[in-house]
N, C-alpha and C positions, 0 to 999 in steps of 0.2 A: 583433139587431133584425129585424125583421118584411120583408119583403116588403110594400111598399103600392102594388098592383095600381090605380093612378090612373094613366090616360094618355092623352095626346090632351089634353091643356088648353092646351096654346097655342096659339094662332089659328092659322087655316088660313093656310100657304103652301105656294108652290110649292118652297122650300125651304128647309130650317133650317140649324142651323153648329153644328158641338158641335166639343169640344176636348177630347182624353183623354187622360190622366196615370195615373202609379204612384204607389206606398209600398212600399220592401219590395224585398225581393230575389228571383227567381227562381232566381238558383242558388245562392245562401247557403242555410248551413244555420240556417234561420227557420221558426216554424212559420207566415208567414201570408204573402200578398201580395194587395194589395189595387191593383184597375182602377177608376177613376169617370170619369165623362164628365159635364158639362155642355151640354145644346141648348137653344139658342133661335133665333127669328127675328129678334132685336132683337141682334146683337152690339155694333152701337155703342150700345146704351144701356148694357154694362155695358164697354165698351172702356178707360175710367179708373179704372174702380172700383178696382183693382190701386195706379193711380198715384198716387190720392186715398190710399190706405190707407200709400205708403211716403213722401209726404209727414209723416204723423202718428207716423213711428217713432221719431222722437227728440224729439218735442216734449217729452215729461212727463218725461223724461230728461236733456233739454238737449243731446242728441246729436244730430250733424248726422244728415238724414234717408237713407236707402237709397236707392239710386234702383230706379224701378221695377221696371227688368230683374234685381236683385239680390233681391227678396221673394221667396220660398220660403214654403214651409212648415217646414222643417229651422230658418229662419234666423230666424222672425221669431220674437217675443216671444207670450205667452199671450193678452195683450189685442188684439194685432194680426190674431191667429188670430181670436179670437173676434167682432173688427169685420169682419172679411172675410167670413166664414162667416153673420155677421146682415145684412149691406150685400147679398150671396148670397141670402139668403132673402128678401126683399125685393124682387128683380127679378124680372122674365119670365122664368124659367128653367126647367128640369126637368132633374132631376138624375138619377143613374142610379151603381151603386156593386155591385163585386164584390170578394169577398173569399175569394181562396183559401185551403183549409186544405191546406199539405203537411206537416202531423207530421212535420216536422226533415228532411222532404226533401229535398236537391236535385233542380228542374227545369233540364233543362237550357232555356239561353238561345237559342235558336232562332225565325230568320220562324217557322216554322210554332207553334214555341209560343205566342207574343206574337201571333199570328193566330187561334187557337183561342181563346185568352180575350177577346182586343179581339170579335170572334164573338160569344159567350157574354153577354159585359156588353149590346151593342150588339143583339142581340137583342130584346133586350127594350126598345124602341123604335122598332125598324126597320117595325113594321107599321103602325103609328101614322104617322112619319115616314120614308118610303122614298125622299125626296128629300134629299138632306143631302151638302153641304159639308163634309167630316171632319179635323180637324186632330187629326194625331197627335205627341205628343213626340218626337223626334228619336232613339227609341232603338236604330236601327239606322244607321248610314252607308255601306256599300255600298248601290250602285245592285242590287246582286243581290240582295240580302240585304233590302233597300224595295222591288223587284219581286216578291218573292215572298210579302212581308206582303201586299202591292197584289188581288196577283193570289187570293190564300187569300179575302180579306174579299169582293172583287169577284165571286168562284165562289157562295159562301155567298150573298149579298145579294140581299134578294128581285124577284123578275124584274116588270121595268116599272117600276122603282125608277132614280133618275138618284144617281149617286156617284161622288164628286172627293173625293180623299184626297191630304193633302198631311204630309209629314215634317217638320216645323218646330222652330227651338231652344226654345225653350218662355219663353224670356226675351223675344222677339218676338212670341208670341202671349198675349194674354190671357186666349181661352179656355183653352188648356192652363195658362198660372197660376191661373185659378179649380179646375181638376181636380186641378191640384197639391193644392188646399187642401183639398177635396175627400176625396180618398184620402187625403190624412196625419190628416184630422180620422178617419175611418173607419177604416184601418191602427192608428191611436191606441185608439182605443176598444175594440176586439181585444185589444187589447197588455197597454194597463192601465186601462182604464175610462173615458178622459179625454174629459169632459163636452163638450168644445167642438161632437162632433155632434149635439147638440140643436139648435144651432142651426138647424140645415139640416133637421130629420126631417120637416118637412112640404111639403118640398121634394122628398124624396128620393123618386121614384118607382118604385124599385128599389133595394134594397139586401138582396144575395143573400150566402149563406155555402155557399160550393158544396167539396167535394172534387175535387181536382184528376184524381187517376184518373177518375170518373166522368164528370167536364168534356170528356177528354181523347177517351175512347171512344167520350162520345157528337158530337161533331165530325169524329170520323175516321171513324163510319158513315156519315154525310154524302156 
């Protein structure tokens, strides 16, 4: 899918909130991994949107509903995808989506690698929005190993820019559940064609298909 170079449409603040999630594995041998992020300035407008949608999981089924923190994209059903993804495109948002190619590569799992792509994705908004509130998915848990993500994004980040990055379980945050849904709708589409990211494409302010050596090389001239 395309590249759609639109940015800068959400109202002026002094700062915005995004939430960034995966699909995929970095060190399995997979040919893809896919980063999206979600920013807005309006976080509590879509702060239920998640809990509104795991209300509706077992209505048409007669199954008791999920609760919030338990929606995934792994877990939920086709139509729950597809209501989260259109309820997404509907709000204040601007979405943003990267998608590695490693031809059956293993990456290894490293701050500096998970910081080179969070980079790469988040670039490509950062000039637009260089004040930002950053919630990341929880997937490092050493304090050395989250100061070294901290410090890679914060080196990179364009200067006069203000940034608060925080490592979150992703069950507690909503932006990282809407990025969840995000990358696995993207990650999917890659994989095997699966429709569900239409929903989002006019949303999507980026959605890049980058080679991971080239990713790699060009961040470490940096």
């Amino acid at each position: 899918m395309a590249d759609h170079a639109l940015i800068g449409h959400l109202p002026a603040s002094s700062i915005v909130h995004a939430g960034l999630d995966e699909s995929g594995s970095l060190s399995a041998d997979t040919p893809f991994f896919t980063l999206a992020s979600v920013v807005t300035v309006r976080p509590d407008a879509i702060r239920h949107l998640i809990g509104r949608m795991a209300l509706r999981s077992g209505k048409r089924l007669h199954h008791p509903p999920k609760a919030a923190s338990e929606l995934k994209w792994f877990n939920a059903s086709q139509r729950i995808r597809a209501e989260v993804l259109s309820e997404l495109a509907q709000a204040e948002v601007e979405l943003f989506a990267l998608t590695v190619l490693k031809a059956g590569r293993r990456i290894e799992d490293t701050p500096e690698n998970y910081a080179i792509l969070a980079c790469e994705l988040l670039s490509h908004c950062w000039k637009a929005y260089p004040n930002m509130a950053l919630s990341l998915d929880r997937h490092f848990t050493s304090p050395v190993q989250i100061a070294a993500v901290n410090t890679f994004i914060h080196h990179c980040w364009p200067s006069g820019g203000l940034l608060s990055i925080a490592h979150v379980d992703s069950q507690r945050s909503a932006l990282v559940q809407l990025a969840d849904f995000v990358a696995g709708s993207v990650y999917n589409w890659h994989k095997e064609g699966d429709p569900t990211v239409h929903w989002i494409e006019e949303r999507l302010r980026a959605n890049l298909t980058e080679d991971w050596r080239q990713v790699k090389a060009r961040w470490l001239e940096k």
